[in-house]
C-alpha positions in Angstrom: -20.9 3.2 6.5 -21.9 -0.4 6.5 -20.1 -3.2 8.9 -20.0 -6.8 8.8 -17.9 -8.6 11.3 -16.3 -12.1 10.3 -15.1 -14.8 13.3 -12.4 -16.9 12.4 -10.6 -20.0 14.1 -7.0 -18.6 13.6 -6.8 -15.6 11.3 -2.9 -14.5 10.0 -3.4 -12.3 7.0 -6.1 -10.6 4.7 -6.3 -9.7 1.7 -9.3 -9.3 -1.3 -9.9 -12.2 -3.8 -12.8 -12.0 -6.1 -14.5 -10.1 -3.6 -14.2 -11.7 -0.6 -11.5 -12.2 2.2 -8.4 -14.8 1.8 -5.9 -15.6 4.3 -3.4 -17.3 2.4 -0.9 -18.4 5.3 -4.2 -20.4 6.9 -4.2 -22.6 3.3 -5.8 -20.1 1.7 -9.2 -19.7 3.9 -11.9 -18.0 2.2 -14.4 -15.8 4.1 -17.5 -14.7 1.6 -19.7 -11.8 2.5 -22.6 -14.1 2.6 -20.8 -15.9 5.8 -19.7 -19.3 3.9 -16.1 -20.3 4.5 -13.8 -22.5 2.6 -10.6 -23.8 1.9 -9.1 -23.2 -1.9 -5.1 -24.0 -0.6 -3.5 -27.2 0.9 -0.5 -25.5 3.3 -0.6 -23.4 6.5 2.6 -21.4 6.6 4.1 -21.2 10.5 6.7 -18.6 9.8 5.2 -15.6 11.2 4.3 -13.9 8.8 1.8 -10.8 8.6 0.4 -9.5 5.6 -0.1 -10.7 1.6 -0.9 -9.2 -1.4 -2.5 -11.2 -4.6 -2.1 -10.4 -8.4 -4.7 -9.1 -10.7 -5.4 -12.6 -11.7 -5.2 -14.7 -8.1 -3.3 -17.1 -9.5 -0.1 -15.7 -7.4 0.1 -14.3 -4.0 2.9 -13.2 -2.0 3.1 -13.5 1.8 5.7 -11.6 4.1 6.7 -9.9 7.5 5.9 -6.5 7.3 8.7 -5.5 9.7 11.1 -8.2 8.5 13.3 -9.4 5.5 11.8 -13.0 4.5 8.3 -13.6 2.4 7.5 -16.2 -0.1 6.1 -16.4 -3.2 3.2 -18.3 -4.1 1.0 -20.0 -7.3 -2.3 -21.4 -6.1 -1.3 -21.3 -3.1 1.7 -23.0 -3.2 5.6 -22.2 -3.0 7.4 -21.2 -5.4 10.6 -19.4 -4.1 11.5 -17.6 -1.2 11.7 -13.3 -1.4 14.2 -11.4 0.6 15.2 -8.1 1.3 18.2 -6.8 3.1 18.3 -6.3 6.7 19.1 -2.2 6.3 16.3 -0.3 8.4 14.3 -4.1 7.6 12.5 -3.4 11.2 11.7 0.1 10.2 9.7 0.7 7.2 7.0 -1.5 5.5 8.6 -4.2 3.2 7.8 -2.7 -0.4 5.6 -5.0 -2.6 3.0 -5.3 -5.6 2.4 -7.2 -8.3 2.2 -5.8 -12.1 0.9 -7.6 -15.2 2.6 -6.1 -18.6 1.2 -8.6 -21.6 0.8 -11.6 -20.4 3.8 -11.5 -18.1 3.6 -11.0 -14.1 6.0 -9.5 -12.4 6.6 -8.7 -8.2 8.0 -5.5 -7.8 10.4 -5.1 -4.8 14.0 -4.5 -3.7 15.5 -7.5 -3.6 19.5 -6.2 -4.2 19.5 -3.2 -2.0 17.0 -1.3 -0.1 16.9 1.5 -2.7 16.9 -0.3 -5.8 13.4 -0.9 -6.9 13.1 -4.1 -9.3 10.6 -5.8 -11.3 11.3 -9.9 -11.2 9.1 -12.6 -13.4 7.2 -14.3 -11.3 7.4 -17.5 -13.1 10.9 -17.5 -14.1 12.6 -15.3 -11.1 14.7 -13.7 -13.3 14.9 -9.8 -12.0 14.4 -8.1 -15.1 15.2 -4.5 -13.9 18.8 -5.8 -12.8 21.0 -4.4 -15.4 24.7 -2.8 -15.5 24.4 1.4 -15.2 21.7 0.9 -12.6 22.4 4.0 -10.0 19.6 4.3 -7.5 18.9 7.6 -5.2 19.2 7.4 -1.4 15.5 6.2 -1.0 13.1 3.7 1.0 10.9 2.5 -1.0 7.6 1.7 0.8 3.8 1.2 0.5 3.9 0.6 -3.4 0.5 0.9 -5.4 -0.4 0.5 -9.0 -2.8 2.9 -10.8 -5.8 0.9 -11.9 -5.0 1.3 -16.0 -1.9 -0.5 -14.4 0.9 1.9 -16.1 2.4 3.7 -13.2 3.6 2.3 -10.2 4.0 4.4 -6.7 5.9 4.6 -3.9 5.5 6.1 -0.8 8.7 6.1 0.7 11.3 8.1 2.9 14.6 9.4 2.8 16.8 10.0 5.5 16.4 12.0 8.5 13.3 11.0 8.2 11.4 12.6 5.3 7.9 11.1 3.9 7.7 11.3 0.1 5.4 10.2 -2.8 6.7 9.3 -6.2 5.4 7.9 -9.5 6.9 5.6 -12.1 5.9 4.6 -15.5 5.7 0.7 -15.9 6.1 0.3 -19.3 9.0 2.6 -19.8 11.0 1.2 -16.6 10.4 -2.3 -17.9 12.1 -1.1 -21.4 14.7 1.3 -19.7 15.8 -0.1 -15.7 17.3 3.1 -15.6 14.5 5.1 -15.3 13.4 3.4 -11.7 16.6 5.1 -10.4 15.4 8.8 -10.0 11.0 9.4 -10.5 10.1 10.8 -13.3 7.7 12.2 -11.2 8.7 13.8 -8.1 6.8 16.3 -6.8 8.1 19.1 -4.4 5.0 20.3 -2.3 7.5 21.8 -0.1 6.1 19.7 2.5 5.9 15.7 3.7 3.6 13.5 1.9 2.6 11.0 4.2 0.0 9.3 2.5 -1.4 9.1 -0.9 -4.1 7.3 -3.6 -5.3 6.5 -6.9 -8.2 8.2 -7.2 -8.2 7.6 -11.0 -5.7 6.8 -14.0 -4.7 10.6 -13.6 -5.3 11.7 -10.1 -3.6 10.7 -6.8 -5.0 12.3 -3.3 -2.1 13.0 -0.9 -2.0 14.2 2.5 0.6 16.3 4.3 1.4 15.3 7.8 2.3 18.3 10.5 6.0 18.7 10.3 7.4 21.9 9.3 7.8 22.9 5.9 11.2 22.7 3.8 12.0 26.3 3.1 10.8 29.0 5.5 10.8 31.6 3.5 9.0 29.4 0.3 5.2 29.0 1.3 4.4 25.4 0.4 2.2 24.5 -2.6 0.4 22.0 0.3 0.7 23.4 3.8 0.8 20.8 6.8 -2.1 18.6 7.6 -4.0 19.0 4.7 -5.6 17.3 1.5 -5.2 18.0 -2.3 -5.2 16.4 -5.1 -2.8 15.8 -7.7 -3.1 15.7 -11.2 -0.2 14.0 -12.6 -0.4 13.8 -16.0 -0.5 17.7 -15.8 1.5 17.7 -12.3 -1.3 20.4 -10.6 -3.0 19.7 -7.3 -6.3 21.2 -6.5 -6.7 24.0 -3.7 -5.5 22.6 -0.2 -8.4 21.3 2.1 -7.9 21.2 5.8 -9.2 18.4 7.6 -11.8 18.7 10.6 -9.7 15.9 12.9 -7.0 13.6 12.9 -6.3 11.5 9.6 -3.3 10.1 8.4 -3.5 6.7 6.3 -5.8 7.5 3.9 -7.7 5.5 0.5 -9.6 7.7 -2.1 -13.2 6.5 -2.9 -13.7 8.4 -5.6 -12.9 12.5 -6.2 -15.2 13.3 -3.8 -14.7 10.9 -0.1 -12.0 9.2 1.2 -11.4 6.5 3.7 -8.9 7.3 6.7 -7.9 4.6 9.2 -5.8 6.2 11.7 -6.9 5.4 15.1 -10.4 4.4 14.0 -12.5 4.2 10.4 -13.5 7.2 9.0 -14.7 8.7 5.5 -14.0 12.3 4.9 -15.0 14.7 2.4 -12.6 15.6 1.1 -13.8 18.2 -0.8 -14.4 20.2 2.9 -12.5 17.9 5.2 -15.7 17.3 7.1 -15.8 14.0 8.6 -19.1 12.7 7.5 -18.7 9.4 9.6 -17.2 7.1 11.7 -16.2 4.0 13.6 -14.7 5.1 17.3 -15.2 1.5 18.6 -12.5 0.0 15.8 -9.2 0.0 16.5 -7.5 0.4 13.0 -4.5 1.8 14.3 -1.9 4.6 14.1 0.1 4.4 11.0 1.1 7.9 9.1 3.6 6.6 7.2 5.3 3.7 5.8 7.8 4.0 8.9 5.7 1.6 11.8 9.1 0.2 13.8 7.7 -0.7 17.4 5.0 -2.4 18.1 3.3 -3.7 15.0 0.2 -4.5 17.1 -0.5 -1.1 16.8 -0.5 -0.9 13.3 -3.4 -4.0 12.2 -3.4 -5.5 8.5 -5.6 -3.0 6.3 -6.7 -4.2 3.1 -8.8 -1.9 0.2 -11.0 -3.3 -2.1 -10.2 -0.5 -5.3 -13.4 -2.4 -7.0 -15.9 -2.4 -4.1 -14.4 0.9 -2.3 -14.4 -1.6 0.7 -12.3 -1.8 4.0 -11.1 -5.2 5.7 -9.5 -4.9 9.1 -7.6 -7.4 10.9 -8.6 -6.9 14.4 -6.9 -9.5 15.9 -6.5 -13.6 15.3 -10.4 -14.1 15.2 -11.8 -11.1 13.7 -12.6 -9.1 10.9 -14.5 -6.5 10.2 -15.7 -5.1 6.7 -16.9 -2.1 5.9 -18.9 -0.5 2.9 -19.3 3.2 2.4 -23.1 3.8 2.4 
């Protein structure tokens, strides 16, 4: 893998823009890979907030506590409404976020009437389009949200109580026509084990990763046994042979069909074809997250930020670094 290390003056969040680093709380600072910086935003925000995301078209961002219940909205880098949550679990779990584009329409997708009601609201207009009578939602945390790159399914890597990790997929279009269907996944697969992580590989494929708790029925062998790798066809809802990994792993993001980026405790790619690690970064902290629940110490748990385009990595270190990295 490739690094490039980026000093800053006062670094808050990170996220990708056009292929290089923004930190929209700091005005919007730019950091290119070519080392220029600039400034594309007028306000520094001094709430203390600690991660963002941007839309497909960068002309809205959203900024937010991971751990907490406030963020705002933002269109060139300015406000245009504040976005809450409710306080249930609120210091738990990561605050569920991303940003869709049906038409010529942007919407953020989070749960802004209860913690397990998943809505889609128009970012110009705030109206919360999901929000309609009927609406029954199942007992879940929604967490970690990701869109497929064909943007048509949104999903969510959750939990539900007492803890248990789970993945589940939505269609876009259809929620947006029927609110109802954001109630209860379409797609929810029983592995028979947790799903703590999971990734677009394509329009069709997600790689998921089982973390080491037991399985759900002990007489049932699961269809993905504990810490391992598959992948999951969804369209056709089959997962390849399980791989077990060679080492720890744990927050993962699918380079292609073939590698994978994992971030817990340092940077590594795995194959994950053999679950050989093929390299890695021992001297970056990236830190310990296997799961959407990270309630403690969030130090431990750095902003992470994947380029989908460039296959990239950005890692907040701390307030005056960054550091890059390109799979070689």
């Amino acid at each position: 893998m490739i690094q490039q290390t980026f000093k800053t003056n006062c670094l808050k969040t990170i996220d990708w823009l056009n292929g290089n680093i923004v930190d929209w709380v700091s005005a919007g600072q730019i950091y290119s890979p070519d080392g220029q910086q600039k400034q594309i935003a007028k306000y520094h925000y001094a709430f203390g907030f600690d991660a963002s995301i941007t839309s497909q078209n960068g002309q809205y961002a959203f900024i937010y506590r991971r751990l907490g219940t406030k963020g705002i909205l933002l269109k060139g880098g300015e406000i245009l409404r504040e976005i809450n949550r409710t306080y249930y679990c609120a210091d738990t779990y990561e605050f569920p976020a991303a940003f869709i584009t049906v038409g010529n329409e942007t919407y953020l997708v989070h749960c802004p009437i209860d913690y397990c009601q998943l809505d889609f609201e128009n970012v110009e207009t705030g109206e919360i389009v999901s929000n309609v009578q009927g609406r029954e939602p199942s007992d879940m945390f929604h967490s970690r949200l990701a869109i497929s790159p064909d943007n048509k399914y949104l999903m969510v890597c959750g939990w539900a109580w007492h803890p248990v990790n789970t993945v589940e997929l939505f269609d876009i279009v259809a929620c947006l026509e029927n609110p109802l269907l954001l109630d209860n996944s379409f797609l929810y697969p029983n592995f028979g084990t947790e799903i703590n992580s999971a990734s677009f590989i394509d329009n069709e494929r997600v790689l998921i990763a089982s973390t080491d708790e037991e399985p759900f029925d002990d007489e049932v062998p699961p269809l993905l046994p504990q810490k391992h790798l598959a992948i999951w066809n969804f369209i056709k809802n089959e997962i390849t042979s399980p791989v077990k990994v060679n080492g720890e792993f744990g927050n993962l993001f699918a380079i292609n069909d073939r590698q994978a980026w994992d971030m817990f405790k340092f940077p590594k790619i795995i194959n994950i074809e053999t679950g050989e690690i093929e390299s890695k970064l021992e001297a970056i902290n990236s830190g310990l997250q296997t799961s959407s629940i990270i309630y403690g110490d969030i130090e431990k748990f750095p902003q992470i930020c994947f380029n989908r385009q460039t296959s990239q990595i950005a890692i907040r270190v701390n307030d005056t670094t960054i550091e890059v990295l390109t799979p070689s």
